[in-house]
KEZASE-814196 format. One record per residue: residue in one letter; residue number from 1; y, z, x of N, C-alpha, C in turn. Coordinates in steps of 0.001 Angstrom, whole numbers, plus 500000, padded with zeros to 6 digits. Layout:
residues N
   type   seq      n_v      n_w      n_u     ca_v     ca_w     ca_u      c_v      c_w      c_u
      a   NUM        Y        Z        X        Y        Z        X        Y        Z        X
...
***
This chain:
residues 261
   type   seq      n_v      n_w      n_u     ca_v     ca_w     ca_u      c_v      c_w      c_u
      x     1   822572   552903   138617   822262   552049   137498   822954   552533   136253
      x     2   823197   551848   135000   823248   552647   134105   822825   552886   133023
      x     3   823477   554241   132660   822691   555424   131776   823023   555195   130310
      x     4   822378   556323   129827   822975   556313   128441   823973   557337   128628
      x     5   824613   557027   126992   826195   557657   127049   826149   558895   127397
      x     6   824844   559707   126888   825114   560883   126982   824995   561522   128520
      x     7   824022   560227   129380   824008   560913   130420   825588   560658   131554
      x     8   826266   559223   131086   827370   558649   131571   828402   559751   131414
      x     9   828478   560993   130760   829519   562088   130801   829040   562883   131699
      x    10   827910   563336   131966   827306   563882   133555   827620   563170   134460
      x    11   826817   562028   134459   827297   561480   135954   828518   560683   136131
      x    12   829822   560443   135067   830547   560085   135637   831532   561585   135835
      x    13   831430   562514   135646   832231   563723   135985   831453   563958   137769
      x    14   830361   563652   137979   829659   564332   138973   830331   562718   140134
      x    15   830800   562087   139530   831123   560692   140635   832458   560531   141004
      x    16   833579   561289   139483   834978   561716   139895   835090   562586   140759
      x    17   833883   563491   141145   834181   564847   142418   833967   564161   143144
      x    18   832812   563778   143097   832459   562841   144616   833115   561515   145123
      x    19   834012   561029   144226   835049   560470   145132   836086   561013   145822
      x    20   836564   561796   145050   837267   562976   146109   836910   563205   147668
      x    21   835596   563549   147138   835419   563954   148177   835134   563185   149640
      x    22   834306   561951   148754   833565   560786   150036   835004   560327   150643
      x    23   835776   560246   149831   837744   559513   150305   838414   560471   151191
      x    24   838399   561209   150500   839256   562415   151618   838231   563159   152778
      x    25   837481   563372   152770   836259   564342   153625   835006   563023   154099
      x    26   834800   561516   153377   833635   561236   154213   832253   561673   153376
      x    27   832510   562703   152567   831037   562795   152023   830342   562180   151140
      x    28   829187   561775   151111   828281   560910   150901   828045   561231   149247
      x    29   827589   560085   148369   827475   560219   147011   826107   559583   146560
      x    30   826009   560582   145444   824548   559937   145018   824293   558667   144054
      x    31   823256   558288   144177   823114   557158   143200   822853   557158   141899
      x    32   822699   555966   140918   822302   556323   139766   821256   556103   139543
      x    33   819692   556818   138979   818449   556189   138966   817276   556433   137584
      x    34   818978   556426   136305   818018   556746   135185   817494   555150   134523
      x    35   816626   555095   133234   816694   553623   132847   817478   553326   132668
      x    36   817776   551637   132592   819127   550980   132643   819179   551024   130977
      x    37   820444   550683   130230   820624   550735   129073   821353   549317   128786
      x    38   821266   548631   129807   821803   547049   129415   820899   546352   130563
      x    39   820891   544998   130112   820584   543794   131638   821474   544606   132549
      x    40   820805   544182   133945   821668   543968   134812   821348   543135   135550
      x    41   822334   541987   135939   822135   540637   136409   822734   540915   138022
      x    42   822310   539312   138743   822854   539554   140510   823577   539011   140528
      x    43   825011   539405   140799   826274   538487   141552   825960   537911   142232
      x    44   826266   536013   141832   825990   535153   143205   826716   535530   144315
      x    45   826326   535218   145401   826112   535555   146427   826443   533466   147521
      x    46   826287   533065   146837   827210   531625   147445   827765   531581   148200
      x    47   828313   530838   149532   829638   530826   149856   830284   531839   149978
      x    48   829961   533260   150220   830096   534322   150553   829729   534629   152049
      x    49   831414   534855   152683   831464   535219   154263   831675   536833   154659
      x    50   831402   537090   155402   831946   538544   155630   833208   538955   156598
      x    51   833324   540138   156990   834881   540403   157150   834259   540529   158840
      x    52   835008   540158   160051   834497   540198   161309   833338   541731   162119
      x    53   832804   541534   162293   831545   542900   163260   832486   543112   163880
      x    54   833100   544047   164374   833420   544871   165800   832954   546334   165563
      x    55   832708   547448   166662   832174   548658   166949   833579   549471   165988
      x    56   832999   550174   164995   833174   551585   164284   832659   552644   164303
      x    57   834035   553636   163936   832753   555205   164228   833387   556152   162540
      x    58   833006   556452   161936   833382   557312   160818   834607   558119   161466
      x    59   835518   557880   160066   837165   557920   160323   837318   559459   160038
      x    60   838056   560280   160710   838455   561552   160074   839232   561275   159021
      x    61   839189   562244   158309   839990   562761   156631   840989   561619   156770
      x    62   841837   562147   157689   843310   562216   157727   843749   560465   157772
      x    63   842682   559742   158792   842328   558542   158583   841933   557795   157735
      x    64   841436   558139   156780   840647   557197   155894   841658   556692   154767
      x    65   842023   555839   154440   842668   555300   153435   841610   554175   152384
      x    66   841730   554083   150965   840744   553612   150164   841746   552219   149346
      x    67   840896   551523   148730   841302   550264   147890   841374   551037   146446
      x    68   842202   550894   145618   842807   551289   145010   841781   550816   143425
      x    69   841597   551576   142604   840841   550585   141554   841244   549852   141041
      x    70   840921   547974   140898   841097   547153   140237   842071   546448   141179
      x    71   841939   546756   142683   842353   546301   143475   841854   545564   144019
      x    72   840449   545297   143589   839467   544684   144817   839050   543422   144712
      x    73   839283   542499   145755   838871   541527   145931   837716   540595   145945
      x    74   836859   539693   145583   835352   539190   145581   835283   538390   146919
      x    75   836733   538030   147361   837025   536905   148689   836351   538082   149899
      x    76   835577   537553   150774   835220   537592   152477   835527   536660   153110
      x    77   835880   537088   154043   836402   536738   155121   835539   536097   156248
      x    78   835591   535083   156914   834527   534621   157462   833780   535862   158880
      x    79   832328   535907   159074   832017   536779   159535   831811   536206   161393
      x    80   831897   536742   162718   831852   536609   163600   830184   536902   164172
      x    81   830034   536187   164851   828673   535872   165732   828118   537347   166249
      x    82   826921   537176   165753   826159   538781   166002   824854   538037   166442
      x    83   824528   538596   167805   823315   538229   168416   822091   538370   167846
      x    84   821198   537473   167535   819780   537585   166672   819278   538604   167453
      x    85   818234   538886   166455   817230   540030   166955   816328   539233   167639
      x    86   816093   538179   168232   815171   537451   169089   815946   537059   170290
      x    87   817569   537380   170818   818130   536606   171703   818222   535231   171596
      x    88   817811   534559   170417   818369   533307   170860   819137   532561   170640
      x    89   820626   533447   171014   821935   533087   170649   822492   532402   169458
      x    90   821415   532732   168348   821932   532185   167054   822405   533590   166202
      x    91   823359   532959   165149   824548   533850   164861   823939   534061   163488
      x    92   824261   535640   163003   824374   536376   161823   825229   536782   160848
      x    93   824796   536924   159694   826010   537433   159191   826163   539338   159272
      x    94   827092   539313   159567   827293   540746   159970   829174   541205   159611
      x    95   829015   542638   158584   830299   543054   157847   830034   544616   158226
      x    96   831768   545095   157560   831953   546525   158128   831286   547029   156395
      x    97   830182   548037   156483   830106   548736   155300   830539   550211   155313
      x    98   831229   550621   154269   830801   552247   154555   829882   553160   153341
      x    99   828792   553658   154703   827853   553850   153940   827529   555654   154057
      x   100   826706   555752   152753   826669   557030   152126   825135   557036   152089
      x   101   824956   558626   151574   823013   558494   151125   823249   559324   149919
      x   102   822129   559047   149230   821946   560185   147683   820310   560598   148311
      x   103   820283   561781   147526   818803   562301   147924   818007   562525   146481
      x   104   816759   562963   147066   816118   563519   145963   817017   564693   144891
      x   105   817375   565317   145562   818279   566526   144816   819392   565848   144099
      x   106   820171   564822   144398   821365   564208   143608   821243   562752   143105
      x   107   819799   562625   142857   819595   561087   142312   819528   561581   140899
      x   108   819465   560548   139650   818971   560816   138186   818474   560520   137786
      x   109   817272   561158   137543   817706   562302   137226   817492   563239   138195
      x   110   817778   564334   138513   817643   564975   139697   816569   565450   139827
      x   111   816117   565641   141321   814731   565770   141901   813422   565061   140955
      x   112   814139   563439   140876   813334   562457   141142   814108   561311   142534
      x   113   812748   560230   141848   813051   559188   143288   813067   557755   142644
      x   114   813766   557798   141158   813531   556454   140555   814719   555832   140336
      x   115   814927   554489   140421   815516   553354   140639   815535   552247   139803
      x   116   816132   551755   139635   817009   550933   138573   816451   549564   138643
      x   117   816406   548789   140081   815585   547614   140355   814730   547535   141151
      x   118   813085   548042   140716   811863   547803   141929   811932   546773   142944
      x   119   811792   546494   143674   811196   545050   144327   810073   545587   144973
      x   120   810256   546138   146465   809506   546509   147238   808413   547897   146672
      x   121   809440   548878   145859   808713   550062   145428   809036   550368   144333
      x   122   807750   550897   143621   807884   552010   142234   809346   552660   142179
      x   123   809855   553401   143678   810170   554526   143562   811114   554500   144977
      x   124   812540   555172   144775   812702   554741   145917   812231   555510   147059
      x   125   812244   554788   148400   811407   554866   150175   811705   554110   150759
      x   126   810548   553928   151081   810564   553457   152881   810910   553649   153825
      x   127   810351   553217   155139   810636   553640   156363   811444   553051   157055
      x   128   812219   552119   156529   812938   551792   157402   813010   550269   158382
      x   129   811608   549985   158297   810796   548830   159422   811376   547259   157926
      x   130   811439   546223   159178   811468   544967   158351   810309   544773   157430
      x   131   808950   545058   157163   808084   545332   156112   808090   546043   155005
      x   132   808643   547515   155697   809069   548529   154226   810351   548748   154499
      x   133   811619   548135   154165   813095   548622   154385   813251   549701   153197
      x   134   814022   550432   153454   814957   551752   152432   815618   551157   151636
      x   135   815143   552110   150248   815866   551653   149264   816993   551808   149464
      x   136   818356   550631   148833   819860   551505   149136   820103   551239   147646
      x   137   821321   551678   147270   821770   551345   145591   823138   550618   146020
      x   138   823670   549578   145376   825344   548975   145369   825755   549467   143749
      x   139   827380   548986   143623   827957   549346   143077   827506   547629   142218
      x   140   828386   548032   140892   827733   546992   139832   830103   547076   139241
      x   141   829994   545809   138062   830488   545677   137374   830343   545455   136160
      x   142   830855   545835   134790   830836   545348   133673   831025   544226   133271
      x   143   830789   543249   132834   830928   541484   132479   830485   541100   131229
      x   144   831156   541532   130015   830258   540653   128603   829173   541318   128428
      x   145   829406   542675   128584   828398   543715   127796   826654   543893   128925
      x   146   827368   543373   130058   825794   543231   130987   826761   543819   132483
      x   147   825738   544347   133240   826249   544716   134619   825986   544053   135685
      x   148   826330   543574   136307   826819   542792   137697   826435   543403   138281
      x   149   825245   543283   139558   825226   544207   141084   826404   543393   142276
      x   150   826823   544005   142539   827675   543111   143853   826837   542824   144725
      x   151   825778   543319   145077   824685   542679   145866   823133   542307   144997
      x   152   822589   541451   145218   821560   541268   144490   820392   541928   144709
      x   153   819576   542441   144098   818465   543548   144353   817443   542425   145105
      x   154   816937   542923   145903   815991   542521   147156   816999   542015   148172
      x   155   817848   541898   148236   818971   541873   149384   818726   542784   150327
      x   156   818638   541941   151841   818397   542990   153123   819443   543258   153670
      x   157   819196   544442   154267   820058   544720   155613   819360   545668   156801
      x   158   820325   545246   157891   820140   546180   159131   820948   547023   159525
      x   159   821262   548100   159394   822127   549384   160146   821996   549601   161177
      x   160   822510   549216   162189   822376   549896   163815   822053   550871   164460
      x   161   823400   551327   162814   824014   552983   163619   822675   554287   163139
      x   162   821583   553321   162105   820538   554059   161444   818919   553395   161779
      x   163   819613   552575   162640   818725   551755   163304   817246   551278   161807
      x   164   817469   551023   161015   816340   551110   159630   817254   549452   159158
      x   165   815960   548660   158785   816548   547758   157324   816734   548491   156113
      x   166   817576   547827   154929   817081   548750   154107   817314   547075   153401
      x   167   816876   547703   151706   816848   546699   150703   817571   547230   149181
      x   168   818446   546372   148033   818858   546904   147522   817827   546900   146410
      x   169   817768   547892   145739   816754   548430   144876   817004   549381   143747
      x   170   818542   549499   143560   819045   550559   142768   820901   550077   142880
      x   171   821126   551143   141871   822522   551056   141071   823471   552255   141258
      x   172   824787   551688   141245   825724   552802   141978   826385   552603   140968
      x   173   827049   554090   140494   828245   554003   139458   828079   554033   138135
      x   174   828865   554467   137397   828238   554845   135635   829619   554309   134557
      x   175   829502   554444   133782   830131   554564   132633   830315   553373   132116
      x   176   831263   553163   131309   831744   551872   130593   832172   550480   131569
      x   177   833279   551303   132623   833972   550416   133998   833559   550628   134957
      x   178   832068   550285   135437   831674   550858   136890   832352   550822   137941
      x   179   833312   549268   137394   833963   548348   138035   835235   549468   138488
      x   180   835303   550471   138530   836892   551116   138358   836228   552742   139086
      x   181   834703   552478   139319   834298   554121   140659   833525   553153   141530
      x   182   833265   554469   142249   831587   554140   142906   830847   553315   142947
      x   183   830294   552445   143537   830242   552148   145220   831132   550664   144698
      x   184   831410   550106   143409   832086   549212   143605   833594   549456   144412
      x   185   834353   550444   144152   836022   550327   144867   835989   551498   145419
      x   186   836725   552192   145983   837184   553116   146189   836818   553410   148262
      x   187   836404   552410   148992   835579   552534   150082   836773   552059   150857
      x   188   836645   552862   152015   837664   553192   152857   838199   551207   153505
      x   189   839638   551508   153725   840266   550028   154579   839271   549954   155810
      x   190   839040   548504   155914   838277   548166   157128   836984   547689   156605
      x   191   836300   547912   155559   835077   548326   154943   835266   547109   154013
      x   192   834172   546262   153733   834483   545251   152413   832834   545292   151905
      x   193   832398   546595   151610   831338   546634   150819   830925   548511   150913
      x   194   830253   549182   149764   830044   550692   149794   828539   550538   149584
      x   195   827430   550845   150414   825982   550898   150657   825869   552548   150244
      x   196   824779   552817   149491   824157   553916   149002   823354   554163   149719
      x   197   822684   554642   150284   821321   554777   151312   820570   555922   150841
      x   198   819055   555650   150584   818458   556533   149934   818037   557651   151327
      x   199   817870   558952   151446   817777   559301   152439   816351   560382   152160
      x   200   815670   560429   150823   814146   560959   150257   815281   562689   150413
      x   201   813980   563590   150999   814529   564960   150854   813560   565875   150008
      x   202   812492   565249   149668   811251   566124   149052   811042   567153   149767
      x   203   810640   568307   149438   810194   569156   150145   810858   569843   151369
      x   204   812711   569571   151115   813289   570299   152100   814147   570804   151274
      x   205   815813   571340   151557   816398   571772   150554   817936   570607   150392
      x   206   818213   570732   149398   820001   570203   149256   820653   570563   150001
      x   207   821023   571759   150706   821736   572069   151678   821383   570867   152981
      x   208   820305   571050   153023   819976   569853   154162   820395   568797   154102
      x   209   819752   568314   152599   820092   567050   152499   821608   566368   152264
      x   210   822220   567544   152067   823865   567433   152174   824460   567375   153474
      x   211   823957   567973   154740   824090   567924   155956   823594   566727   156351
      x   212   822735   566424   156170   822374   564675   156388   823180   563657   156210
      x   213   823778   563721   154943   824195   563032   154277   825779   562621   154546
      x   214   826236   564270   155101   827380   563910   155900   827305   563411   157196
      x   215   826137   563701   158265   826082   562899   159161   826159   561361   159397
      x   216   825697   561092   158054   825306   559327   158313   826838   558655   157299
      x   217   827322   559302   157236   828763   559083   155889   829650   557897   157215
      x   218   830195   556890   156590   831255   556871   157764   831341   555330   157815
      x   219   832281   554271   158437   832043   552800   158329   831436   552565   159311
      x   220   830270   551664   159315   829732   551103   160114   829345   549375   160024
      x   221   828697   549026   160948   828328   547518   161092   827059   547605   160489
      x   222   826958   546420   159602   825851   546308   158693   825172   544739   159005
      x   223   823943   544068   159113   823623   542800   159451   822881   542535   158094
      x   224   823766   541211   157239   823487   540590   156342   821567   540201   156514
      x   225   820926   539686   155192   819470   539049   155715   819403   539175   157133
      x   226   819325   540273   157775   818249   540101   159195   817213   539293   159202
      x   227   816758   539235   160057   815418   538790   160523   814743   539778   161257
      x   228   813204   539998   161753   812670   540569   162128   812887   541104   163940
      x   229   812591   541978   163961   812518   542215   165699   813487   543194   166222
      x   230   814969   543763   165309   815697   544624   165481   815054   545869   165791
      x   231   815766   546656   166325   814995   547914   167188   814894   549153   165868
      x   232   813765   549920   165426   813594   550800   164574   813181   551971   164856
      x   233   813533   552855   163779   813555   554005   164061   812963   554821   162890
      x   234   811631   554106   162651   810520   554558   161093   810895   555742   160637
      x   235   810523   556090   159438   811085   556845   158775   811793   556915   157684
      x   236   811383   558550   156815   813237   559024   155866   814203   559095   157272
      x   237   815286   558959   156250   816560   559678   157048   816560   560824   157070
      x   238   816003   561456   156007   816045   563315   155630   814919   563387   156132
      x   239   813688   563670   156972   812127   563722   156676   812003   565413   157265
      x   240   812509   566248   156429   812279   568031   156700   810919   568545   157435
      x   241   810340   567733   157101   808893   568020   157269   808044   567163   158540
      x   242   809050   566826   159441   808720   566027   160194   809174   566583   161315
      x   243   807968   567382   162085   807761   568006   163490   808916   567315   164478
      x   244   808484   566355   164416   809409   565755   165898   811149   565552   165732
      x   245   811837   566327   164777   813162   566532   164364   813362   568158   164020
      x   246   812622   568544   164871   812656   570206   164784   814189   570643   165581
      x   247   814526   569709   166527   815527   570287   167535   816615   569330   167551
      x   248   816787   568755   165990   818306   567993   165657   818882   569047   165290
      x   249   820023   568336   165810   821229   568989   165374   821967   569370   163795
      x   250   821052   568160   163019   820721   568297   161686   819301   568469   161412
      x   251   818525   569902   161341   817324   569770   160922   816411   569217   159871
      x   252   815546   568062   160601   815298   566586   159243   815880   565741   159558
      x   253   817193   565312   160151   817963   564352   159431   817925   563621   160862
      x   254   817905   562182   160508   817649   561052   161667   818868   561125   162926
      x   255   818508   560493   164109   819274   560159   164973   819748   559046   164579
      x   256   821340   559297   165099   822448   557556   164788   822310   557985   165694
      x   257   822730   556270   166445   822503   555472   167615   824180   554712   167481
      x   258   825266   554819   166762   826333   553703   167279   825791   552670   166160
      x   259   827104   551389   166994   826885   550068   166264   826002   549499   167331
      x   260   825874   549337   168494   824615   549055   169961   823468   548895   169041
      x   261   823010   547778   169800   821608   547211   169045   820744   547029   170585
***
């Protein structure tokens, strides 16, 4: 979301590393979650298609190539037939996102859990289920002194590969030109949208939640407004404190499952 000026020299120095890094390495960036200091309004969303579903897996380094700032396009591409979550051969909209998480430790202000546009919660959560989806944050633009979300807050989605809905509920990117970092441009070819994914992290450490965070980093298939009945996997993504993730491979941090539904 955004900040005031004084905090927009923190977090846009802390969003120039972390593009570096999410571009070249894959690693995941945090969101913005201080009060907003202007409106921020929802990009219609109209007549808006997406770019075709096929199976992705997070690109090595060496692979990843990014859209350039002030390169980026508002046009989608029409999206290809994705099987309902009920089988009954009616079609979805479904696009390649590449998606990231911010945690408790790298939200703002740090080691909080607050968010820019409530719908579902105070604060961002949830588990994940079509009732409580995860907060995610999108990237915004500047427009006539007000900010643009590229997705509109209460906007759903389904992740496969995280098996969780989530909902947008927060703001990516800082300064004067949001329009010119984070999560608006800079997201790898193949990809025609950058999802924030809140991943919690209370009560474990940053190191973790940085290991998490690179696990779930990467392009994947995302399902526009789902509908109910997709297969879930309740929960944080980070949940440290949660017995039955004692013997991941990331301790805390959720099982991906693929683009397979």
């Amino acid at each position: 979301m955004v900040v005031t000026a004084r905090d927009n020299d923190h977090r846009a120095g802390r969003r120039r590393a972390g593009v570096a890094l999410a571009c070249a390495a894959l690693v995941a960036l945090s969101a913005c979650a201080s009060t907003p200091a202007v409106e921020i309004l929802a990009r219609p969303t109209s007549g808006a298609s997406a770019t075709p579903a096929g199976e992705v897996s997070a690109s090595p380094a060496s692979e990843v190539s990014t859209t350039a700032p002030g390169e980026l396009s508002s046009t989608w591409t029409e999206a290809a037939p994705y099987p309902s979550a009920d089988n009954d051969m009616s079609t979805v909209t479904s696009i390649r996102a590449f998606i990231t998480g911010y945690s408790y430790f790298d939200n703002t202000p740090p080691g909080s859990a607050r968010i820019s546009h409530p719908v579902l919660h105070s604060v961002a959560g949830g588990r994940g289920t079509y009732d409580d989806p995860i907060t995610v944050a999108v990237g915004h633009v500047r427009e006539g002194g007000v900010s643009v979300l590229d997705w509109p807050a209460g906007t759903r989605f389904y992740v496969p590969n995280l098996r969780r809905y989530l909902i947008v509920e927060d703001t990516c990117g800082d300064g004067e030109r949001p329009q010119d970092g984070p999560c608006h441009t800079g997201y790898p070819a193949g990809s025609t949208t950058w999802l924030d994914v809140w991943i919690g992290g209370e009560g474990g450490t940053q190191a973790g939640a940085e290991r998490c965070m690179r696990k779930i980093t990467g392009v994947w298939d995302v399902i526009v407004d789902p509908g109910p009945g997709y297969p879930v996997a309740p929960g944080e993504i980070y949940a440290p404190t949660d017995a039955g993730r004692a013997h991941s491979a990331v301790p805390g941090c959720t099982n991906t499952y693929g683009n397979e539904i």
